[in-house]
N, C-alpha and C positions, 0 to 999 in steps of 0.2 A: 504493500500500500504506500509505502515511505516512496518507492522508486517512483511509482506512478504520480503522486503529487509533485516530485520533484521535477520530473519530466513536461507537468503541464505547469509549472512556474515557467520553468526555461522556456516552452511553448509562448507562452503570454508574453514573454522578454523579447524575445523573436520577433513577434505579431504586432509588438508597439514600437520596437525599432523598425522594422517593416515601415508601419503608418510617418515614423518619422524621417524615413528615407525616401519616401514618396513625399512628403510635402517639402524637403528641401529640393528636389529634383523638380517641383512644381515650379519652387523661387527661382532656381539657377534657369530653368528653361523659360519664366518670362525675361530673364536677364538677358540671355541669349537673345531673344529678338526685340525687346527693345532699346539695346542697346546699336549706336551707329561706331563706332569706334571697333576697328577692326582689330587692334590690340585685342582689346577689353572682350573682344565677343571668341578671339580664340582663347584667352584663360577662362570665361565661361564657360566655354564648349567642353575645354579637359576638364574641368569642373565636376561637368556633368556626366563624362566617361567615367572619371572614378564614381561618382553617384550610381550611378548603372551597374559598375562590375560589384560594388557593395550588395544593393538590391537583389542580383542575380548569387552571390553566395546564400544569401537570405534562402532563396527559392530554392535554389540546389538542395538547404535544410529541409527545406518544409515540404520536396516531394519525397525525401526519404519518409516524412512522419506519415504523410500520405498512405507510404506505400507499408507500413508498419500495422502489427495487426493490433498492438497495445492501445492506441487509440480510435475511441470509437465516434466522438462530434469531430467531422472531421470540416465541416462545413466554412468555418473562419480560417482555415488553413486553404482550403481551395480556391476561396474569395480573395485570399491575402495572394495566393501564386496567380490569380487571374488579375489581380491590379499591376503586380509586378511587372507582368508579361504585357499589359497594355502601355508602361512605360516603356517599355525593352522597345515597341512598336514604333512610337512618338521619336525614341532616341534614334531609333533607326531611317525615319524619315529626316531630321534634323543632321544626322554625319552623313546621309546620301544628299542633302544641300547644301554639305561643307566641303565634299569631294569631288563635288563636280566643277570642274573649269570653266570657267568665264566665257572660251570662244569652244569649248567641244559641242557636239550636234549636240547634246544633252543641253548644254548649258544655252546655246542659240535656241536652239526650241523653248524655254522657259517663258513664260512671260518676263516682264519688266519685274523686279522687285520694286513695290512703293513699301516708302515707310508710314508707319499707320497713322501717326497723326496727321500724313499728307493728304493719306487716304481720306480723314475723315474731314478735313478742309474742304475735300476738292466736293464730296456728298454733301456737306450743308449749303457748300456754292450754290451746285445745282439743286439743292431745295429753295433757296433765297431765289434765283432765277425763276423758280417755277412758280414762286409765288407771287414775283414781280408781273410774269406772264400773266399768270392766272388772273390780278386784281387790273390789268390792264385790257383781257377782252373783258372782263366785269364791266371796267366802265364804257368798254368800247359799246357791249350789249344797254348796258344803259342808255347812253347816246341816242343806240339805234330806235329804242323802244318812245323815247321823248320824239325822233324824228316821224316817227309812224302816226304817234298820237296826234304830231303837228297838223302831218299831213294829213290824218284823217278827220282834223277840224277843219283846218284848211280845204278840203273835198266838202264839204259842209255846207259851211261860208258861201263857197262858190257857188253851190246848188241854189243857198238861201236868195243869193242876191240876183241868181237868176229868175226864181219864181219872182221874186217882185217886179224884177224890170219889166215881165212879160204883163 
C-alpha cells in the first residue's frame, strides 16, 4: 500500500510539473511571435526547444505509467500525454517556420509574414473606411429621397396650376 501511494505522489509531481511546462511553453511561444527582433526570437525559439524536450521526458514517464498495470485512473495521465503531444504539434509547426529559407520554393510560396499589430491596423482601417462608405450612401440615399419628394411636389404644383389656368 506504502508503494502505491508513493507512486501516485510522484504521479501528481509529474502531472503539475506537466501543467507547468505547458504554461511556460504557452509564455515563451507568444514571445516567439511577438516578438520583431531577430536576436530575441532565436533565444526564444531555443527556449522553447528545451521546453519541449522537458515536456517530452515528462511523457516518455507517463506512457510507461500508462502502460503499467498498478495503476488503474488512468484518465489524467492520458489527458496530460495528449496536451503534451499537442504542444510537440505547435513546436513542430513553429521550427518548420524557423527552417525554412527566405528564397527556397517553401519559403517563396508562403504568404507575406504581417506583424499582428499591423494586421490589426490595416482591419480597423478598413472598418473606418466602410463606415465612412456606409454613412456617405446614407446621406447620398437621403438626398435622393428629399429629391423625389421634391419632385413629386413639384409634379403636383404643376398639375395644380394647370387645372386653374384651364
Amino acid at each position: 500500500m506504502g508503494a502505491s501511494r508513493k507512486l501516485q505522489g510522484e504521479i501528481d509531481r509529474v502531472l503539475k510539473k506537466v501543467q507547468e511546462g505547458v504554461d511556460v511553453f504557452d509564455s515563451i511561444w507568444n514571445k516567439v511571435y511577438d516578438t520583431e527582433n531577430a536576436n530575441q526570437k532565436e533565444k526564444f525559439e531555443a527556449d522553447l526547444k528545451k521546453e519541449i524536450k522537458k515536456l517530452q521526458r515528462y511523457r516518455d514517464q507517463i506512457k510507461t505509467w500508462i502502460q503499467s498495470s498498478e495503476i488503474k485512473d488512468k484518465k489524467a495521465l492520458l489527458d496530460a500525454r495528449k496536451l503534451i503531444e499537442r504542444e510537440m504539434e505547435r513546436f513542430k509547426v513553429c521550427e518548420k517556420e524557423t527552417k525554412t529559407k527566405a528564397f527556397s520554393k517553401e519559403g517563396l510560396g508562403q504568404q507575406p509574414k504581417t506583424d499582428p499589430r499591423e494586421k490589426a491596423k490595416g482591419e480597423t482601417r478598413d472598418w473606418l473606411n466602410n463606415m465612412v462608405i456606409f454613412e456617405c450612401l446614407h446621406d447620398i440615399l437621403a438626398l435622393l429621397h428629399q429629391i423625389l419628394a421634391a419632385g413629386t411636389l413639384l409634379s403636383g404644383i404643376t398639375i395644380l396650376t394647370k387645372e386653374k389656368a384651364s
